[in-house]
C-alpha positions, 0 to 999 in steps of 0.5 A, spaced: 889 152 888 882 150 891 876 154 891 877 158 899 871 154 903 867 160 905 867 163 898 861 163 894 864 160 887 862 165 882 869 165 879 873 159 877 878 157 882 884 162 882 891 162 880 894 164 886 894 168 891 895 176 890 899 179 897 903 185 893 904 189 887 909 194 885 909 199 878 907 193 874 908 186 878 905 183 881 907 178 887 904 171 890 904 169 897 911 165 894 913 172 892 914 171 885 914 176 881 908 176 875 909 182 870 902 185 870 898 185 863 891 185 867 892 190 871 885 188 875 883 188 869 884 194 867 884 198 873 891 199 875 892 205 870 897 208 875 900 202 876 900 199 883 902 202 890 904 209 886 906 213 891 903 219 890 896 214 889 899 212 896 900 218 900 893 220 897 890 215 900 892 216 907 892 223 907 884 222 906 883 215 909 886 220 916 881 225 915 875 224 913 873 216 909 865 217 909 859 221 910 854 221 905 852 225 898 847 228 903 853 234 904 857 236 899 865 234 898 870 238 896 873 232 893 868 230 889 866 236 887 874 238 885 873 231 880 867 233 877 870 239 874 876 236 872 871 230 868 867 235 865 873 240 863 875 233 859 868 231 856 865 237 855 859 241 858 854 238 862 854 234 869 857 228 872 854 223 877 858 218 881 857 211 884 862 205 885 862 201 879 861 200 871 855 196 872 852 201 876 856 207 871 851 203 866 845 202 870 845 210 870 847 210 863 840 206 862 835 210 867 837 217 864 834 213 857 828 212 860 828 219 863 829 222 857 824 217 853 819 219 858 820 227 857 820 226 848 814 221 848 810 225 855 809 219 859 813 212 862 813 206 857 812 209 851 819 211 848 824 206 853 828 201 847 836 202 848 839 199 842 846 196 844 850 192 839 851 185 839 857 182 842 857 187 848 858 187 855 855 192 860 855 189 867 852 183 870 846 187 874 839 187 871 840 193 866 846 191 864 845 183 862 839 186 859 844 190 854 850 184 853 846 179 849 851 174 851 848 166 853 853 166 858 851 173 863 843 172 861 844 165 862 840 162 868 837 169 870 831 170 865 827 173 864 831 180 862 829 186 863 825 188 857 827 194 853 833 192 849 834 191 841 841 190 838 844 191 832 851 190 828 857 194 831 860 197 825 853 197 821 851 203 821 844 199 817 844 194 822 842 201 827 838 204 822 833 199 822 832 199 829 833 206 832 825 207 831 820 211 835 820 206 841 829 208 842 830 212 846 838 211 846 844 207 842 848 204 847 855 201 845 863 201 848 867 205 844 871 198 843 868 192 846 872 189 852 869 183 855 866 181 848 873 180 845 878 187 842 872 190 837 873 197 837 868 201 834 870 205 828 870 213 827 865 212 820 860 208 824 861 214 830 861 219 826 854 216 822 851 213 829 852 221 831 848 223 827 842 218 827 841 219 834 841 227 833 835 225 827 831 220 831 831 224 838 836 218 841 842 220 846 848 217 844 850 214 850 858 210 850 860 205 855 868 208 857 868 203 863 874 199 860 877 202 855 877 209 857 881 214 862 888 213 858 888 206 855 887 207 848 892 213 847 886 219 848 882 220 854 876 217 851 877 212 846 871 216 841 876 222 841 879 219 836 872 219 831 871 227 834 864 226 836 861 228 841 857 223 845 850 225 849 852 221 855 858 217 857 859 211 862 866 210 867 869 206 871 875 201 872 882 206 871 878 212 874 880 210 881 887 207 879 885 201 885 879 204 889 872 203 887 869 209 884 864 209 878 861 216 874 857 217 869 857 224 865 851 227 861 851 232 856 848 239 859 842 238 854 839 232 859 843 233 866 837 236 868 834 229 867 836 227 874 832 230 879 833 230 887 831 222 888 830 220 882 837 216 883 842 215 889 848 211 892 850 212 899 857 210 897 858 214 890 863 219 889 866 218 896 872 222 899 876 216 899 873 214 893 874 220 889 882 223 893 883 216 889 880 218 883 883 225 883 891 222 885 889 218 879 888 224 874 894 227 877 898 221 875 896 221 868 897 229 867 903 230 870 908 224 868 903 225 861 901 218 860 897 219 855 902 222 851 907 216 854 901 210 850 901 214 844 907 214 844 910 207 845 904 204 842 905 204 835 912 199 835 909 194 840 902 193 836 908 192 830 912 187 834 905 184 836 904 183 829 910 180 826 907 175 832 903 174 828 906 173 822 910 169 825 905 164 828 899 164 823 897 158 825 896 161 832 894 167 831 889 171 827 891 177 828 890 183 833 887 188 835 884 194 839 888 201 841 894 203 846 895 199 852 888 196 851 890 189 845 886 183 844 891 178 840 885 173 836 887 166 836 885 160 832 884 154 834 878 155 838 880 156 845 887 157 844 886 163 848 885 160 856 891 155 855 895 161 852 893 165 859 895 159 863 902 158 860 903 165 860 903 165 867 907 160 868 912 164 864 910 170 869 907 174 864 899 175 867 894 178 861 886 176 861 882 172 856 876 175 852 870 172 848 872 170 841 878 166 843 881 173 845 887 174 849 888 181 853 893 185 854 893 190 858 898 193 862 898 200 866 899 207 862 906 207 865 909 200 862 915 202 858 918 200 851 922 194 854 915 193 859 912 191 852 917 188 849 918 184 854 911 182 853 912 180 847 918 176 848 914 171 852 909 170 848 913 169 842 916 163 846 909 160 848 907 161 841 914 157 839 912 152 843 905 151 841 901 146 836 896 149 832 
């Protein structure tokens, strides 16, 4: 397809045109059905059009959409009591996005640099990792130190250093009386499958509590389920300081949220931050739905369960292609099939669709799969199958 004339041509010209989804596919104007390893990019945790997400939505949209954060919602309160039983004491803040989950993530460091060194622009440093990917807005390009988002729009927001994911002596080195916090993903998405380790949380853990800096982790993409917990980083026991969501929290519907632990959710006060549209009453009876989903149909015991065999059928892929595929990695429904030659990952999303099967490319010749927390054993074995005949009728 072409670029649709009235559309600014920010994305590359798409595939085709998306008119339906149900549970896991996903159906084009021709009515092809795609068996969906994209899920929105890891949005459609709940697969699409769940009825219960469905008749949620409509039960809202019929009573109230929207009134502002001026007045109080049920809904929303109903939501920050259930993300703060799962993470722990402290408070939550809703808005629309990852990007602006990350934007709160970064102005809750300098609130906390502030109130640590007495006054603004002493104590403001957020060290990230390299590699990472934390949103297009100005803090969030200032945290992914990645040519093609910076690219064009220099300067950067000032303020960010950034250390090797996994080297707990790259952060050592850099955490210093400048930092107010270490900002990371619990698995780099975007930047290519790379999670971080339970060693290297667990030591970054007690860095951050030594130097006075906030452990802050970037869930957007990997967490509400996808990796087989809730939150990717239960699998290390730590406990972060403040914790970013998005993407699987609204199953389809644009809702963004931020949690902070109790020691720093007094850092926000009225008017230090807002958002007309965050944590709305049809953005959270979406968000809600979603959990409901999740708990009572117990997906996340469903991804732990079933991830094992799949990630072991990816691998005897690569075994079998070693001059295709590097290797996997990643957790749960979250899985990046590393390629080689470079490049290989964007011809291998296009004949992958060709065969009905949608998954996403990522940086370092990654391809992601990333199907909805109901996909079922033959779901995933079906994606390996059509990955095994493009590999078979791949050159190296």
């Amino acid at each position: 397809m072409k670029h649709h004339p009235t559309l600014i041509k920010n994305y590359g010209p798409p595939a085709f045109n998306a008119v339906r989804g149900q549970g896991v596919y996903l159906y084009d104007d021709a009515d092809n059905e795609y068996l969906d390893f994209g899920s929105g990019i890891a949005v459609t945790s709940v697969g699409h059009s769940h009825p219960k997400w469905v008749a949620a939505m409509h039960t809202q949209a019929a009573t109230l959409t929207h009134c502002s954060n001026l007045y109080g919602i049920p809904g929303q309160q109903k939501l920050a009591d259930r993300l703060v039983a799962k993470a722990g004491p402290g408070r939550t803040l809703f808005c629309n996005s990852g990007a602006e989950a990350n934007e709160a993530l970064i102005k809750l460091a300098r609130l906390h640099g502030k109130k640590l060194s007495g006054e603004e622009g002493k104590r403001f440093t957020v060290v990230a990792a390299k590699n990472a990917f934390h949103g297009r807005t100005f803090g969030g390009m200032g945290a992914t130190p990645q040519e093609k988002i910076q690219g064009g729009f220099r300067p950067m927001l000032e303020g960010f250093k950034f250390g090797e994911l996994n080297n707990i002596e790259s952060f050592d080195q850099l955490v210093d009386d400048s930092v107010a916090a270490v900002f990371i993903e619990s698995i780099q998405g975007e930047g290519g499958l790379f999670p971080a380790e339970s060693s290297f949380l667990q030591e970054l853990r007690a860095l951050c509590t030594e130097r006075g800096a906030l452990l802050m982790l970037d869930e957007v993409q990997c967490g509400i389920g996808r990796s087989g917990h809730f939150f990717a980083f239960e699998a290390s026991g730590v406990q972060p300081d403040a914790i970013g969501m998005a993407k699987g929290l609204g199953a389809g519907f644009p809702i963004g949220a931020i949690w902070v632990s109790e020691p720093y959710a007094e850092l926000f006060q009225p008017g230090s931050h807002g958002t007309t549209f965050g944590g709305s009453p049809l953005a959270c009876a979406a968000a809600n739905a979603t959990l409901d989903i999740i708990e009572e149909e117990q997906l996340i015991q469903q991804v732990a369960a079933n991830s094992p065999a799949w990630h072991a059928q990816l691998q005897k892929l690569a075994q079998k292609y070693p001059e295709l595929i590097a290797g996997i990695r990643g957790a749960g429904y979250m899985v990046g099939l590393v390629l080689k030659p470079e490049g290989l990952n964007l011809s291998i999303t296009a004949a992958a669709r060709e065969k009905k099967l949608l998954v996403v490319p990522a940086g370092n010749n990654v391809v992601r799969l990333l199907p909805a927390l109901i996909a079922t054993p033959a779901q995933l074995s079906e994606s390996v199958e059509i990955l095994d005949a493009i590999f078979a009728n791949t050159e190296a």
